[in-house]
DSSP file (Angstrom, degrees, kcal/mol; ACC not computed):
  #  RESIDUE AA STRUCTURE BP1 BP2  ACC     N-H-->O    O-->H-N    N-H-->O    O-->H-N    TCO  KAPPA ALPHA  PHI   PSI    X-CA   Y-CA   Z-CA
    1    1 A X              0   0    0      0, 0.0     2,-0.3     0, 0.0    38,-0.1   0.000 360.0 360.0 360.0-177.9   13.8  -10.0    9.8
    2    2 A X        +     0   0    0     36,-0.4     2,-0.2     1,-0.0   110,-0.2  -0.611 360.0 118.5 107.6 178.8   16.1  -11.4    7.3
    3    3 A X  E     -A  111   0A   0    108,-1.0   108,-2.2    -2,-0.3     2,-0.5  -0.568  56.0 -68.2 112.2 177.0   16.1  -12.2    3.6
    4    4 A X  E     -A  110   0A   0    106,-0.2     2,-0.4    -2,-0.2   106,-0.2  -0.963  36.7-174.1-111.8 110.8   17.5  -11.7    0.1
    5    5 A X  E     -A  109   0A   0    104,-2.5   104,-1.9    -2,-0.5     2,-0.2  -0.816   4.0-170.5-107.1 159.4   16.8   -8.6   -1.3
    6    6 A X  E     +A  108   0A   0     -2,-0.4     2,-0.2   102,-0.2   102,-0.2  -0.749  41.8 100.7-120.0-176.6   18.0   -8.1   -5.3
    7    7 A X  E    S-A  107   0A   0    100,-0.5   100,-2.5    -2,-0.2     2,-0.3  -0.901  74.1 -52.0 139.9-173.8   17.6   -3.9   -6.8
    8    8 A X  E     -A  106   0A   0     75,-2.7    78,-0.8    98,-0.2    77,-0.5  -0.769  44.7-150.8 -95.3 135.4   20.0   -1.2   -7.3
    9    9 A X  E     +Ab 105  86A   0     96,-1.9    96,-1.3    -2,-0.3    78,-0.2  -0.878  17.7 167.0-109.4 171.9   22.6    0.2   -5.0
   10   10 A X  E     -Ab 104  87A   0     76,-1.5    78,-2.4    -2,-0.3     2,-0.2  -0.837  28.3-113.0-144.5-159.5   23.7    3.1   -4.8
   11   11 A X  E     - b   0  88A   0     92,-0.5     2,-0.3    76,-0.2    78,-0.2  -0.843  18.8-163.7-139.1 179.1   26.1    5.6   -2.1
   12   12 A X        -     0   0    0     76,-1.7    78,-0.4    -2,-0.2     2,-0.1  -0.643   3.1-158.6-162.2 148.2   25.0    8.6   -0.4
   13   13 A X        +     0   0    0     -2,-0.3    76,-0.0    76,-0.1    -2,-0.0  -0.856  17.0 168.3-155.6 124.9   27.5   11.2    1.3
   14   14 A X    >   -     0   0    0     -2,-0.1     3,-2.1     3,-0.1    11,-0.3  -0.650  20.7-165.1-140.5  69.2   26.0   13.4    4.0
   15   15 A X  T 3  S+     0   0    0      1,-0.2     3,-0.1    11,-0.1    11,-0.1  -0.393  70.7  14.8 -71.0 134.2   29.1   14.8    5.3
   16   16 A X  T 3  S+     0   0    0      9,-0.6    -1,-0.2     1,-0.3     2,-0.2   0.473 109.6 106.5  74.3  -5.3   28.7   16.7    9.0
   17   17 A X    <   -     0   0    0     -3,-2.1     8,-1.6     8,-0.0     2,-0.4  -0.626  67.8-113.6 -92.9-176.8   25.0   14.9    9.6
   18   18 A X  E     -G   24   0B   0      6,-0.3     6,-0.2    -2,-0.2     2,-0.1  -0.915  18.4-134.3-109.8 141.4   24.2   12.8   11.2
   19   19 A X  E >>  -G   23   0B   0      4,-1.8     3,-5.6    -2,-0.4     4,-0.6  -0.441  34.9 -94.4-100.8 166.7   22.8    9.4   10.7
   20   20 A X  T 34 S+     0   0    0      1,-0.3    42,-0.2     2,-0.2    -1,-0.1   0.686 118.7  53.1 -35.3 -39.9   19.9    7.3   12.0
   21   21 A X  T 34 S-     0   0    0     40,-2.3    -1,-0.3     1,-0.1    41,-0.1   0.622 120.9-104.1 -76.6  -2.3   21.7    5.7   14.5
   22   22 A X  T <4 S+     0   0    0     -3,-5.6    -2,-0.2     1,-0.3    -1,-0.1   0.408  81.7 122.8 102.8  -2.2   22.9    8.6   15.9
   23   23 A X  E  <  -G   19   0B   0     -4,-0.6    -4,-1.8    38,-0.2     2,-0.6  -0.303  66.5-112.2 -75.4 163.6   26.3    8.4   14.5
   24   24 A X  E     -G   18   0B   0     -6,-0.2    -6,-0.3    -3,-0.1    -9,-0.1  -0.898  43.8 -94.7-105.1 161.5   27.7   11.0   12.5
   25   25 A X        -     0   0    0     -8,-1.6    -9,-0.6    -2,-0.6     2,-0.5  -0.337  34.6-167.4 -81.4 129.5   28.3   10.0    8.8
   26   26 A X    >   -     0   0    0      3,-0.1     3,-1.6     1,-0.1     5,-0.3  -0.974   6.8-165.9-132.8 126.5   31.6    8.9    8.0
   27   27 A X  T 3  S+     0   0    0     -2,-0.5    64,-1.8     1,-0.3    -1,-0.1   0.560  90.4  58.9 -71.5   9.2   32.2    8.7    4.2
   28   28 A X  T 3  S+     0   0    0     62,-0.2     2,-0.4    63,-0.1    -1,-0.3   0.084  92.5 106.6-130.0  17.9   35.1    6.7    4.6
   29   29 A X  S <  S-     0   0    0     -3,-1.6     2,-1.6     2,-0.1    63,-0.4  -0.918  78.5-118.7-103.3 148.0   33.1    3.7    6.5
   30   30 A X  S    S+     0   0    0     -2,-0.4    29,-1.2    61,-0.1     2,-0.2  -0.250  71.9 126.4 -88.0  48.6   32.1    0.7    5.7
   31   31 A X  E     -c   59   0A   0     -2,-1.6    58,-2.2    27,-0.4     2,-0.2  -0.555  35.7-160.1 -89.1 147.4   28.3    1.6    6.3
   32   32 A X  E     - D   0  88A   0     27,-2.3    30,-0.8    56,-0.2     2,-0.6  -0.988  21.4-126.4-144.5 141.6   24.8    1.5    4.7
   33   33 A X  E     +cD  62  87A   0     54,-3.5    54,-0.9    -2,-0.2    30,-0.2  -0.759  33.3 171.9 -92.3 129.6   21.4    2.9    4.7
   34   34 A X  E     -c   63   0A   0     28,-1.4    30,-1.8    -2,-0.6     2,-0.4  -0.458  35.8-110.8 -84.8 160.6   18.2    0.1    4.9
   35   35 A X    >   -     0   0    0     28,-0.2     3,-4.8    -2,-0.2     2,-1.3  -0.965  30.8-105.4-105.4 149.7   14.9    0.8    5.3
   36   36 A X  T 3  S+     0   0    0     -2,-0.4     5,-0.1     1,-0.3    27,-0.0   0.373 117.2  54.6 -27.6 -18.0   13.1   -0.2    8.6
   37   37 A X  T 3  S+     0   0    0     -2,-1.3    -1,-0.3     1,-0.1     3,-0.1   0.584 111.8  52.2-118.5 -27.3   11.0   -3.4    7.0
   38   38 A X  S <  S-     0   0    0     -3,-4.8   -36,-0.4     1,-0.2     2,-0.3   0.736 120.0 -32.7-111.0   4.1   14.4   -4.7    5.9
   39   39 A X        -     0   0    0     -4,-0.2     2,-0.4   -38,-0.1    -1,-0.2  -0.954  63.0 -90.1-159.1 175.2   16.8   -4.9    8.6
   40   40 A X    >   -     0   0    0     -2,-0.3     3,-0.8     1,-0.1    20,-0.2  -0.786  40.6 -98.8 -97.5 143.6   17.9   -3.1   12.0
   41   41 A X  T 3  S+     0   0    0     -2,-0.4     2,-2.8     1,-0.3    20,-0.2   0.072 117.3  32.2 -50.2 177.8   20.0   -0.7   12.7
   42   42 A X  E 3  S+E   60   0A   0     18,-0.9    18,-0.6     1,-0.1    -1,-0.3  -0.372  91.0 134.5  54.2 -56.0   23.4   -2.1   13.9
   43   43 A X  E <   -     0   0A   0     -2,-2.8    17,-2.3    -3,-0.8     2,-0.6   0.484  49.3-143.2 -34.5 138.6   22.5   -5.2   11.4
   44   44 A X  E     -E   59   0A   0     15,-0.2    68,-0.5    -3,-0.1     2,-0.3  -0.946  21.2-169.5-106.7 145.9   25.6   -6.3    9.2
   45   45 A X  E     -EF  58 111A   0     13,-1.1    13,-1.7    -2,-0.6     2,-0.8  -0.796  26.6-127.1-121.7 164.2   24.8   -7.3    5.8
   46   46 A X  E     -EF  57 110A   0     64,-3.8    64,-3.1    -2,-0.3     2,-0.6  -0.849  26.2-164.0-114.2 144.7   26.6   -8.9    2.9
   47   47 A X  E     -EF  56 109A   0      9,-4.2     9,-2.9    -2,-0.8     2,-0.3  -0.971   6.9-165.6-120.2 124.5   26.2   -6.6   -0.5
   48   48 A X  E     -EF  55 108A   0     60,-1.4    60,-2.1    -2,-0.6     2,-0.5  -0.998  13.8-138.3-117.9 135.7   27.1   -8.6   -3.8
   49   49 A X  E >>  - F   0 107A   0      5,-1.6     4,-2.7    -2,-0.3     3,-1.0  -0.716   8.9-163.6 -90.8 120.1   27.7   -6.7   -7.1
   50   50 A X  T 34 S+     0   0    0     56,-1.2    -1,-0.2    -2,-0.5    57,-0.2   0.235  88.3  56.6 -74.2   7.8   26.1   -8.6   -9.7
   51   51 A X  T 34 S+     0   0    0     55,-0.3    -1,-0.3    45,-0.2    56,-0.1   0.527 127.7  11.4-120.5 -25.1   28.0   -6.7  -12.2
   52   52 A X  T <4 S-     0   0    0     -3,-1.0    -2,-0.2     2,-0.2     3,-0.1   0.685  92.9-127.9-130.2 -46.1   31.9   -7.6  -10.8
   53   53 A X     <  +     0   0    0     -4,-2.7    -3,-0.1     1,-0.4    43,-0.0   0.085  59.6 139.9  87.4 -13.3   31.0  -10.4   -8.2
   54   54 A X        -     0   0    0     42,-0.3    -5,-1.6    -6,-0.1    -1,-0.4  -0.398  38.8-152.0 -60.8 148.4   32.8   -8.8   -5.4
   55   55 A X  E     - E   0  48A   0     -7,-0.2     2,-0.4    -3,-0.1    -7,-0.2  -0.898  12.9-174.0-112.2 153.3   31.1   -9.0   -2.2
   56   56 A X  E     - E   0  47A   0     -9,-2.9    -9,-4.2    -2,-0.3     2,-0.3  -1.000  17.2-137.0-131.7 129.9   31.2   -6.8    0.7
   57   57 A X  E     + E   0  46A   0     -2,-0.4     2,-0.2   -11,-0.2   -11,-0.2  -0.821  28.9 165.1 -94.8 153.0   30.0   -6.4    4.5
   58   58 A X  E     - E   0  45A   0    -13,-1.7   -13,-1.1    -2,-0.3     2,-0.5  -0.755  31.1-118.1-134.6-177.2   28.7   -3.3    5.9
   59   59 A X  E     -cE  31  44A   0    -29,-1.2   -27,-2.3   -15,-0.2     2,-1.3  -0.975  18.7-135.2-122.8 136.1   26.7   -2.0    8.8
   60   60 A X  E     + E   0  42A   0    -17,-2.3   -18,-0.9   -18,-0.6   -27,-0.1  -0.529  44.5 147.7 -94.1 113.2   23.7   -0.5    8.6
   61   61 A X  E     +     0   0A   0     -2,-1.3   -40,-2.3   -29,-0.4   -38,-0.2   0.652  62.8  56.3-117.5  -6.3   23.9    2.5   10.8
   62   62 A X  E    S-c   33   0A   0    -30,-0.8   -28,-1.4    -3,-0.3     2,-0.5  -0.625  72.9-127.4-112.0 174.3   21.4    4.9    8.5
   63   63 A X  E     +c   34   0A   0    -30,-0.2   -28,-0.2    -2,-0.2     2,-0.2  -0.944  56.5  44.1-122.5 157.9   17.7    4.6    7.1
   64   64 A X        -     0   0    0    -30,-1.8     2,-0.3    -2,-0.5    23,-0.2  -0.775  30.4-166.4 142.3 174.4   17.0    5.1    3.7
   65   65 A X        +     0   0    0     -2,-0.2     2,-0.5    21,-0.2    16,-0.2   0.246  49.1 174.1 -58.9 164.7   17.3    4.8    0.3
   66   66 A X        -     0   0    0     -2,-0.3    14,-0.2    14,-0.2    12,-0.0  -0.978  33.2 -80.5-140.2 157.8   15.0    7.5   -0.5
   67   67 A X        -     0   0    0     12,-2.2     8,-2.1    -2,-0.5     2,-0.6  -0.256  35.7-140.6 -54.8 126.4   14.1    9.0   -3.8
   68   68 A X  B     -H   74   0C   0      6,-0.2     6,-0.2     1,-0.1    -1,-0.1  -0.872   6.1-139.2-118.1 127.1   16.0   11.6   -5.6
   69   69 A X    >   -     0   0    0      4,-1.9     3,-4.3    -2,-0.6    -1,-0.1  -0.021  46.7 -95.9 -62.4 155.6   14.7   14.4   -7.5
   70   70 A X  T 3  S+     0   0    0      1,-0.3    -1,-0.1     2,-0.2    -2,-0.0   0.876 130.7  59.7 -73.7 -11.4   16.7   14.9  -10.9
   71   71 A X  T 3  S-     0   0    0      2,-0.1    -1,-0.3     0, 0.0     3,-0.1   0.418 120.6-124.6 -64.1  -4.7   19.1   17.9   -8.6
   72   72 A X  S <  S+     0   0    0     -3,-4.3    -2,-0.2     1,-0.3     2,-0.1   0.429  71.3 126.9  82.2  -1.9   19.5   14.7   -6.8
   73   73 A X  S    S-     0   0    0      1,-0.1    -4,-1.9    -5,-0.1     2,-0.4  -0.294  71.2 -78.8 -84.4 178.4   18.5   15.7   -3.8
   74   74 A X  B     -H   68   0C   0     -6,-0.2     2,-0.2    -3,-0.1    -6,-0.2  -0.562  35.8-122.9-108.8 158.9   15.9   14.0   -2.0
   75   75 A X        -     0   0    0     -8,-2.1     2,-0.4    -2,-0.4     4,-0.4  -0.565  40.8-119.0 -92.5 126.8   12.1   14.4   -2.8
   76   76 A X  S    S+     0   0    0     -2,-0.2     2,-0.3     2,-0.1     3,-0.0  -0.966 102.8  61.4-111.3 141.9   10.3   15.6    0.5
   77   77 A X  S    S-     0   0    0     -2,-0.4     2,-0.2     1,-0.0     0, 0.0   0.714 110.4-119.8 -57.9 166.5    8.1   13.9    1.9
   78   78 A X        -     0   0    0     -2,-0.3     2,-0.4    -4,-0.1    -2,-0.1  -0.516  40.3-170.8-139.0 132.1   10.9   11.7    2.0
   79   79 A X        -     0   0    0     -4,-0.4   -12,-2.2    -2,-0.2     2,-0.4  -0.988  27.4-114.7-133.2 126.1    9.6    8.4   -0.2
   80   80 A X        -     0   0    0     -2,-0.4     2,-0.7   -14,-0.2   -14,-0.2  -0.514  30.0-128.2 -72.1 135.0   11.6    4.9   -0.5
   81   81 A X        -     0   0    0     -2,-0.4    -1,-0.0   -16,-0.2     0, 0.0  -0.750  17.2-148.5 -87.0 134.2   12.7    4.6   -4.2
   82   82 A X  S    S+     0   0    0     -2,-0.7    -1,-0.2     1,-0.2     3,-0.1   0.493  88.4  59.5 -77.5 -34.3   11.4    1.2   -4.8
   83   83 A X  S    S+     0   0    0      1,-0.2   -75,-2.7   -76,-0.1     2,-0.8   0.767  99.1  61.3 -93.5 -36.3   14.2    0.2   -7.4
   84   84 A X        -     0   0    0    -77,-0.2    -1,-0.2     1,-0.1   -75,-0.2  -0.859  54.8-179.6-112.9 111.3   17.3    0.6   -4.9
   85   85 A X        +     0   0    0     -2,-0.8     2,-0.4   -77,-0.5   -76,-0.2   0.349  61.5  28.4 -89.0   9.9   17.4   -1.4   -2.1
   86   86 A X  E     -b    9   0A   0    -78,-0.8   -76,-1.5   -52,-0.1     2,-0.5  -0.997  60.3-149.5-154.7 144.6   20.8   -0.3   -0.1
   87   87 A X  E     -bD  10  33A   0    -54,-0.9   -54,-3.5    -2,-0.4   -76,-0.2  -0.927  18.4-151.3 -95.9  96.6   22.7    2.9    0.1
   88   88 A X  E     -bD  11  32A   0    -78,-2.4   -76,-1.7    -2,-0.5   -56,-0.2  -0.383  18.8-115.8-102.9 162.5   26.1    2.8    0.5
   89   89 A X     >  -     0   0    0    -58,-2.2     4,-2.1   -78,-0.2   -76,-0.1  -0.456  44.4-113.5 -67.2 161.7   28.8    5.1    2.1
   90   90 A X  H >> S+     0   0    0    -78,-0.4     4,-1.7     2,-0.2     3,-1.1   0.984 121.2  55.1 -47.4 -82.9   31.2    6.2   -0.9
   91   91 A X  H 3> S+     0   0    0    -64,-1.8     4,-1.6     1,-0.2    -1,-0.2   0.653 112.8  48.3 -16.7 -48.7   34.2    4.2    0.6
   92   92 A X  H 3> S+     0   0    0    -63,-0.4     4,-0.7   -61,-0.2    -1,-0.2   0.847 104.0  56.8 -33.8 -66.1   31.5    1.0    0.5
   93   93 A X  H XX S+     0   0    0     -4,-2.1     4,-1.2    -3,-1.1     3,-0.6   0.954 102.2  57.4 -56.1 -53.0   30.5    1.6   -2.7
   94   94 A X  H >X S+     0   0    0     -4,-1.7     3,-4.2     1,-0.2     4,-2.6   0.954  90.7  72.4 -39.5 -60.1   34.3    1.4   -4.3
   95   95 A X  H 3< S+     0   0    0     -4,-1.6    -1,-0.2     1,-0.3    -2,-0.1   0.692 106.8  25.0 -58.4 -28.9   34.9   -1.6   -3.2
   96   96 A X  H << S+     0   0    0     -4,-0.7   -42,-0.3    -3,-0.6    -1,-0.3   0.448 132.8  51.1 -97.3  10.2   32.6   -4.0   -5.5
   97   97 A X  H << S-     0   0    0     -3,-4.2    -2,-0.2    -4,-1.2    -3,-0.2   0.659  92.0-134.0 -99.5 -30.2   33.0   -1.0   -8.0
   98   98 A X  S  < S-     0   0    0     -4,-2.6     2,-0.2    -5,-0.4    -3,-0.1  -0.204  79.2 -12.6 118.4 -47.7   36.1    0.0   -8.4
   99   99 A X  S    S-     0   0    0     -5,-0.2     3,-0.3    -6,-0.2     4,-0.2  -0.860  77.3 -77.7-171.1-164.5   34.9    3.4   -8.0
  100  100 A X  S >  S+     0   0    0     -2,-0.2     3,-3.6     1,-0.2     2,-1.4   0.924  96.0  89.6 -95.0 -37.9   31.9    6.2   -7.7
  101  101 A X  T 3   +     0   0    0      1,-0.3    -1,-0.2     2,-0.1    -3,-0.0   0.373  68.3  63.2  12.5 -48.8   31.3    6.3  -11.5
  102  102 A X  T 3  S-     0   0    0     -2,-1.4     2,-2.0    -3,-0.3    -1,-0.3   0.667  83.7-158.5-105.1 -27.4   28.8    3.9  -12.3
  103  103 A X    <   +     0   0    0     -3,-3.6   -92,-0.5    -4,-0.2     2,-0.3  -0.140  68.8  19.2 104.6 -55.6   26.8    5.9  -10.1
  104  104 A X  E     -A   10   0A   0     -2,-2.0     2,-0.3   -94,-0.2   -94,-0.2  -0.903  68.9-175.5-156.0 160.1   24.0    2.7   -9.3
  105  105 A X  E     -A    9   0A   0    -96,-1.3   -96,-1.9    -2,-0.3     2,-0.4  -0.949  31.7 -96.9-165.1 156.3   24.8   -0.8   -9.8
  106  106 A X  E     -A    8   0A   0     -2,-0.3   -56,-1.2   -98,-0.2   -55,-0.3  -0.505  51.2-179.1 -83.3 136.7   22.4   -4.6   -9.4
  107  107 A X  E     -AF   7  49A   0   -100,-2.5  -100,-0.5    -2,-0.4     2,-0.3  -0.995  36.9-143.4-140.2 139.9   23.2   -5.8   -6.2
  108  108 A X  E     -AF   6  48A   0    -60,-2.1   -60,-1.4    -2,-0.3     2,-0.4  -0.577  27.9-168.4-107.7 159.5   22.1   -9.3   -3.9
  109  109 A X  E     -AF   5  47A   0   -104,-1.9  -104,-2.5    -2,-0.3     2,-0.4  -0.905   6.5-155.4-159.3 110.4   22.0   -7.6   -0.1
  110  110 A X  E     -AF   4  46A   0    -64,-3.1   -64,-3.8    -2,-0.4     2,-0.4  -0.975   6.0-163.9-102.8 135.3   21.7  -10.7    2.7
  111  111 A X  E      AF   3  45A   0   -108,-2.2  -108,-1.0    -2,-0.4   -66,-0.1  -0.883 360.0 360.0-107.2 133.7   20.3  -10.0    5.6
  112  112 A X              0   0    0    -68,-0.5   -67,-0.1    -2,-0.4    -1,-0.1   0.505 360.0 360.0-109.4 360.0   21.0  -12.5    8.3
């Protein structure tokens, strides 16, 4: 495993589930969801916003992104959207944004 992925992220809030790893979802953690092909659970990665430059680590404790239907909810069978490689917790998402606003942002994602 490993690499450099480039795409859109964007952040996910699934308050009171629970996430792949078994954790329950804390919006207010520095967490992210991958999918399986690009890292492991536990993995920490470093997310840079190509739009501010800030960089952030996170831990990837969910799987996903997955495709969202235009209610924004996700399209079942459950599909990876192709464009957006990293989902981040809201708290996560502020930090190389500023804020939730911007909704989806260009991102570098390292995987070590």
């Amino acid at each position: 495993m490993g690499g450099t992925f480039r795409g859109f992220c964007t952040y996910y809030n699934l308050v009171g589930r629970k996430t792949a790893s078994g954790e329950m979802f804390n919006q207010n953690g520095m967490n992210a969801a991958m999918t399986a092909e690009k890292t492991p659970l536990g993995a920490t990665v470093r997310v840079k916003s190509e739009t501010s430059g800030k960089t952030i680590r996170v831990r990837v404790n969910d799987r996903g992104p997955f495709q969202r239907g235009a209610d924004k909810k996700a399209i079942r069978p459950l599909q990876p959207d192709k464009e957006i490689v990293i989902d981040l917790t809201p708290a996560a998402f502020r930090e190389p944004t500023g804020g939730l606003g911007m909704g989806k942002v260009w991102v570098t994602v390292e995987v070590p």
